[in-house]
PLY file of the C-alpha trace (Angstrom):
ply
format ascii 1.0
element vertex 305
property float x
property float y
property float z
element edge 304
property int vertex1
property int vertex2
end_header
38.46 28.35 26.53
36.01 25.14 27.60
35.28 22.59 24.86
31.77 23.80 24.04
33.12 27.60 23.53
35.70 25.91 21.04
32.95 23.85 19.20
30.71 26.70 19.25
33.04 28.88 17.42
34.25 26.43 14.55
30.31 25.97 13.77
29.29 29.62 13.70
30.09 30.99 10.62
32.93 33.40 10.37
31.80 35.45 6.92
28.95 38.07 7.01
27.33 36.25 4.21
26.86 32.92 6.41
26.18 35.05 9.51
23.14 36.54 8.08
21.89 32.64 6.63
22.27 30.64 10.06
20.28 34.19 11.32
17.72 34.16 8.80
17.15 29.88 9.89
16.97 30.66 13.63
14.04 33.25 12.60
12.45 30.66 10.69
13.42 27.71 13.13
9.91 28.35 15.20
7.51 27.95 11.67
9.67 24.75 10.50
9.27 23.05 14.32
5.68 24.45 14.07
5.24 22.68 11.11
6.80 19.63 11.55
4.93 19.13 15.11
1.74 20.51 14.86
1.19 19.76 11.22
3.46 17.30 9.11
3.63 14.52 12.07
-0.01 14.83 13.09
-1.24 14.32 9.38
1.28 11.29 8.87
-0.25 9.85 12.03
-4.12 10.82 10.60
-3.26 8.70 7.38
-1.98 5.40 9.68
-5.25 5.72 11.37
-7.54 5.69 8.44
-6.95 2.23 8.50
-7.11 1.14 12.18
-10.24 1.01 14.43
-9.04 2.99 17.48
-10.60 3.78 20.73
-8.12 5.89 22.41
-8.29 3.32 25.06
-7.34 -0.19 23.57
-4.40 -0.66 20.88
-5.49 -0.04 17.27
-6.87 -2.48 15.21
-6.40 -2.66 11.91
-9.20 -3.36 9.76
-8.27 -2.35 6.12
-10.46 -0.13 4.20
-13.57 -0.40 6.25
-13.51 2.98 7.26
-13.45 4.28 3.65
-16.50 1.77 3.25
-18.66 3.24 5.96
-18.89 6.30 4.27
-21.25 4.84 1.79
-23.55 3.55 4.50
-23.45 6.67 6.61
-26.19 9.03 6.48
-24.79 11.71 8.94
-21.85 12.02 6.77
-24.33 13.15 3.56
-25.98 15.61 6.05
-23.19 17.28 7.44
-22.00 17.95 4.38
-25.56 19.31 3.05
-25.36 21.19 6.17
-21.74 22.82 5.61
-22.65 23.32 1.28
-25.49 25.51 2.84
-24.45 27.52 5.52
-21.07 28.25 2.27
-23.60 29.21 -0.02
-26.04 31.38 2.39
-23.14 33.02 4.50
-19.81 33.64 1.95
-21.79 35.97 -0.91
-23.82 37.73 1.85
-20.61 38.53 3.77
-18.51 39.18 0.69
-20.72 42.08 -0.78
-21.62 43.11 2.78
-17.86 43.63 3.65
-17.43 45.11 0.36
-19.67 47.80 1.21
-18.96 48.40 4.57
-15.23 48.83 3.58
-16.29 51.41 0.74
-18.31 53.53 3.50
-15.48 53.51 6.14
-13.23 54.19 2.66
-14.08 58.08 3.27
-12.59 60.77 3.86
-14.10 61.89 7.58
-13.52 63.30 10.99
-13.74 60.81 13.44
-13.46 57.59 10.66
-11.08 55.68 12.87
-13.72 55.53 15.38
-16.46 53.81 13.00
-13.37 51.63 11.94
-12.67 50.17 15.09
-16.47 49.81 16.32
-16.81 47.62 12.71
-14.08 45.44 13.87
-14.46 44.85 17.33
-16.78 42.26 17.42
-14.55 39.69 14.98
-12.16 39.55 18.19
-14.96 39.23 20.57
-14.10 35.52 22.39
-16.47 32.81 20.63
-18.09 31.72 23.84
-18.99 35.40 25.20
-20.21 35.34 21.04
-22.48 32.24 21.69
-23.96 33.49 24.52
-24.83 36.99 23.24
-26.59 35.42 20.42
-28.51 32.60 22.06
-29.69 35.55 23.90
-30.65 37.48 20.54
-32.34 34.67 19.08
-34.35 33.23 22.27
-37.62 32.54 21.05
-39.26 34.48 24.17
-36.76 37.06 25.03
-34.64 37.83 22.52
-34.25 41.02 20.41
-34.35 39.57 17.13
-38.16 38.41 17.79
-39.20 41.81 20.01
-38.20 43.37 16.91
-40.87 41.34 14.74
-43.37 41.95 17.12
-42.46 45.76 17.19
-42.99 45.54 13.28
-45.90 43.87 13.47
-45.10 40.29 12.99
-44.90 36.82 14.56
-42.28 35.48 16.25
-39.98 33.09 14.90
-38.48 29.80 16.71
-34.96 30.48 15.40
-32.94 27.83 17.19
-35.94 25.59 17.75
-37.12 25.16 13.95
-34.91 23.08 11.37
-35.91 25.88 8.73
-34.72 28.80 10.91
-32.07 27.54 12.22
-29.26 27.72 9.21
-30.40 31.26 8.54
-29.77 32.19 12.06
-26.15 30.94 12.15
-26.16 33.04 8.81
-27.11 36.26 10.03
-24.94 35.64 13.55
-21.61 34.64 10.74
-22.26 38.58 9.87
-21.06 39.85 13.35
-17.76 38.67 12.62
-16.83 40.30 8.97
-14.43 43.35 10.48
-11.15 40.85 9.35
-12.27 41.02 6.08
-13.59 44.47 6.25
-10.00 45.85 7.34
-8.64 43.67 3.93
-10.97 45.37 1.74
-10.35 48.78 3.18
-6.53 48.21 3.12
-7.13 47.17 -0.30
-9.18 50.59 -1.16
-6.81 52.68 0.21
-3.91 51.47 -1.92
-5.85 52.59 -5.45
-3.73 55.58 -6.63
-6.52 58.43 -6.22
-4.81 59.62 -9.96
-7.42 57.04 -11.53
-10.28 58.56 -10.11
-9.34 61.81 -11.01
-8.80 60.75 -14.63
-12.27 58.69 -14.69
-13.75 62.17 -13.67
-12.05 64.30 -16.40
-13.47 61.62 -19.05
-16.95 62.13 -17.45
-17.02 59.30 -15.14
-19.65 59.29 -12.29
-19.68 57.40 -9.10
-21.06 54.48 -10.61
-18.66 54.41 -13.26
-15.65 54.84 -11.34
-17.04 51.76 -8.75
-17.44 49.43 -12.00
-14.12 50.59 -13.81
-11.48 51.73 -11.25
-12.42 50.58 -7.81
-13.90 46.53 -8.36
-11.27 45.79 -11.14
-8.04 46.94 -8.80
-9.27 45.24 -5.62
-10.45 42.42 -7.64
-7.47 40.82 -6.03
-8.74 41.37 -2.35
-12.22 40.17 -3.29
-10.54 36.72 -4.70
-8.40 36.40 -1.53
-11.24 37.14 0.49
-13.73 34.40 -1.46
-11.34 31.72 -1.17
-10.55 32.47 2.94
-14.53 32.95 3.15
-14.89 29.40 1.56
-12.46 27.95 3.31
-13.73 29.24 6.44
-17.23 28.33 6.13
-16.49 24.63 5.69
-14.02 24.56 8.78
-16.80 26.82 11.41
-17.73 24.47 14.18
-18.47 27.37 17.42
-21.72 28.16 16.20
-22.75 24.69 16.13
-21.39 23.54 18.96
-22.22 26.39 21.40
-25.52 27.20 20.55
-27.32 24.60 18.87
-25.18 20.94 19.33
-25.77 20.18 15.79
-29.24 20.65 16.15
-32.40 20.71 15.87
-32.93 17.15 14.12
-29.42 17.37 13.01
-30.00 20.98 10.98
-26.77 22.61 12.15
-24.46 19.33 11.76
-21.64 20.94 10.43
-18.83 18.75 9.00
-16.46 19.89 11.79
-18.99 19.28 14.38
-19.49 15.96 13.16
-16.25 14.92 12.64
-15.39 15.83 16.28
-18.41 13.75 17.47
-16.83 11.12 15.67
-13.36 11.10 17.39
-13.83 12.59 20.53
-17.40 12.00 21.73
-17.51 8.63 19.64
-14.36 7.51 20.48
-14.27 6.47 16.71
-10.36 8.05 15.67
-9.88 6.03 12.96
-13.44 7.48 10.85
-12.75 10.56 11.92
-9.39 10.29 10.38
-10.96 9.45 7.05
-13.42 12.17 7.60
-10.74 14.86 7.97
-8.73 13.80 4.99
-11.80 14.11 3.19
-12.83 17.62 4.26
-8.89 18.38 3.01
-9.44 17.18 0.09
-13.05 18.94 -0.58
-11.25 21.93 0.65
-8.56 21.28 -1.97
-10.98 20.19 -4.65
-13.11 23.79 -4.21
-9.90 25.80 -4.12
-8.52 24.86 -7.14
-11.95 25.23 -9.07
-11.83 28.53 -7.64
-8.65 29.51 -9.07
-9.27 28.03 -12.27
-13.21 29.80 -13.64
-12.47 32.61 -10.84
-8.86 33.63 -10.90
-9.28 34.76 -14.71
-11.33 37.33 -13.79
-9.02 38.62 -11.37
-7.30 41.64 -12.68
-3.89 42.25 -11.87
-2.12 45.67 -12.65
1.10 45.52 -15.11
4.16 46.62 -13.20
0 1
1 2
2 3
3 4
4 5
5 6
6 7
7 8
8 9
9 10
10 11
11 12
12 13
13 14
14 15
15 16
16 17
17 18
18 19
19 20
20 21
21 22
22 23
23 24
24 25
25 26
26 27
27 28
28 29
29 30
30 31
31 32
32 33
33 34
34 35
35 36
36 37
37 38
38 39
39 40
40 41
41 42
42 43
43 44
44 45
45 46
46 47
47 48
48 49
49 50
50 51
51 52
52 53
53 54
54 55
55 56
56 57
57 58
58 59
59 60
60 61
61 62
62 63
63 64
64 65
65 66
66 67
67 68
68 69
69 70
70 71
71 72
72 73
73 74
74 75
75 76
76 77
77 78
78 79
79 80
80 81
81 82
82 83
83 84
84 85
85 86
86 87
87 88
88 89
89 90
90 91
91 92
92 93
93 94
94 95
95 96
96 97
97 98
98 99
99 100
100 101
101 102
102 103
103 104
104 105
105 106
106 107
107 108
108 109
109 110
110 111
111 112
112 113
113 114
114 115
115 116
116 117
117 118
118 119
119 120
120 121
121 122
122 123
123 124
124 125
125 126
126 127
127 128
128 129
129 130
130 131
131 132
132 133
133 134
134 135
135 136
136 137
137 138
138 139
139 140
140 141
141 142
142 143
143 144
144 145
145 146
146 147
147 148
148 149
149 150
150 151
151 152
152 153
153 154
154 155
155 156
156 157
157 158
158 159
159 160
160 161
161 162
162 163
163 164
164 165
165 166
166 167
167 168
168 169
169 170
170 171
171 172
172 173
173 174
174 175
175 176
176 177
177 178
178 179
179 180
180 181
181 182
182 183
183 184
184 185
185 186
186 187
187 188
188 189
189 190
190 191
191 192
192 193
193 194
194 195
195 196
196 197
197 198
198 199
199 200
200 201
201 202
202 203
203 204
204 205
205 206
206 207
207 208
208 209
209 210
210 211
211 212
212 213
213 214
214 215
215 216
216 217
217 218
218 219
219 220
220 221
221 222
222 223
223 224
224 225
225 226
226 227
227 228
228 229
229 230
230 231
231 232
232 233
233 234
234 235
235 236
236 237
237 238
238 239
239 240
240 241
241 242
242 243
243 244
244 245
245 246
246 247
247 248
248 249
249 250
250 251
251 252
252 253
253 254
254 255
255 256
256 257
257 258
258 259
259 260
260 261
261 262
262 263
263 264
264 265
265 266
266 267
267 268
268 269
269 270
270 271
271 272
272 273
273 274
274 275
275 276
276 277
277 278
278 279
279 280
280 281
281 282
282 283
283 284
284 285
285 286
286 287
287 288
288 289
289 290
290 291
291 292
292 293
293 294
294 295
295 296
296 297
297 298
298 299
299 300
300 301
301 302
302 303
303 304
């Protein structure tokens, strides 16, 4: 027996007990070196450069707290996050209920339902460049559908990715393409109500109405939180859309916070700002969560067990 074979087998554990633990850590080992590598050491790194001025190309230099004092002279930083509060506002309670009720349709009983199911949720893995360009082709001021549709109803055409005011609302409507992930959580979510609730709503004279307000909202009220707070979280971290198809504009319309944080770093060469920016949109990220959880999760019922 060689000397590694020897130190190999005094290590290993010789119970069944301490078999299954060092098996259960070399399942986990992959998520702890994930998160040490990819996470834990790159944020240590993104707090040392909040206060360096850093090229990429020259040694750092550190220069205090200026970065943290640029923010208050930056006018970019204001409108990016104007930019990101609207698209949140215009694109996570238009997705939410228009999940909800997608979910609710493909919810019933049918021949053939699996089909609908998987046409509703093919587009959310369509790849985001192939996305870009099908929509810069739907919104093409000339040629696209979206505007031979006005004209087929009788009205003007609309400079969606040219005008500052149409812009937003175009990302908006394209964000709706991609709800089948949430539309497969809400139906998963529908499907697990015990049908013996409906059936006793109906015996006490409940309609359809009735049994959507008092059986089926309160019991997936759980889904619709988890689905809010990944919707908000989402919206403040999308970049494609404004990278792809409009580069942050026109006249800086589309600057989302991601976007602009990028420019910073990589285009900018600026790593140290756009260190402080990211620790920033963690923090606003943080900040809206736990609001969330505090006026929101009340209303969240949970059944007794």
């Amino acid at each position: 027996m060689s000397v590694q074979t020897r130190w190999l087998g005094r290590l290993w554990p010789r119970t069944a007990k301490g078999k299954r633990a060092v098996t259960g850590y070399l399942f986990m080992l992959p998520f702890i070196l994930g998160f040490f590598l990819w996470f834990l050491v790159p944020a240590l790194v993104a707090v040392w450069l909040t206060f360096f001025d850093w090229n990429m190309i020259q040694d750092p230099t550190f220069i205090g707290l200026e970065n943290f004092r640029h923010i208050f002279r930056d006018t970019l930083f204001l409108q990016s996050l104007k930019v990101t509060a609207y698209y949140t506002l215009g694109s996570v309670p238009v997705s939410l209920v228009l999940a909800f009720l997608i979910a609710l349709l493909l919810n019933a009983k049918m021949r053939g339902m699996a089909v609908f199911r998987t046409i509703y949720y093919l587009p959310s893995i369509v790849p985001a460049v192939a996305n870009a360009v099908l929509w810069n082709f739907v919104f093409s001021t000339e040629f696209g559908l979206m505007n031979a549709l006005l004209r087929a109803l009788g009205l003007p055409k609309v400079p969606w990715l040219q005008d500052p005011e149409w812009t937003m609302p175009a990302l908006i409507i394209m964000s709706l393409w991609g709800l089948g992930y949430t539309v497969v959580i809400y139906l998963a979510g529908l499907q697990g109500i015990p049908e013996v609730l409906y059936e006793a709503a109906e015996i006490d004279g409940a309609g359809r109405w009735a049994k959507l307000r008092h059986v089926t909202i309160p019991l997936i009220s759980p889904v619709i939180f988890f689905n809010l707070i990944m919707g908000i979280i989402g919206s403040f971290q999308v970049f494609t859309a404004g990278y792809l198809i409009t580069a942050g504009g026109p006249q800086n319309a589309t600057l989302f916070y991601v976007l602009y944080t990028y420019r910073t770093g990589i285009q900018y060469f600026n790593m140290g700002y756009a260190a402080v920016l990211a620790w920033i949109l963690f923090f606003i990220i943080l900040g809206l969560t736990l609001l969330v959880f505090r006026y929101v999760g009340r209303l969240v019922y949970y059944e007794a067990l």
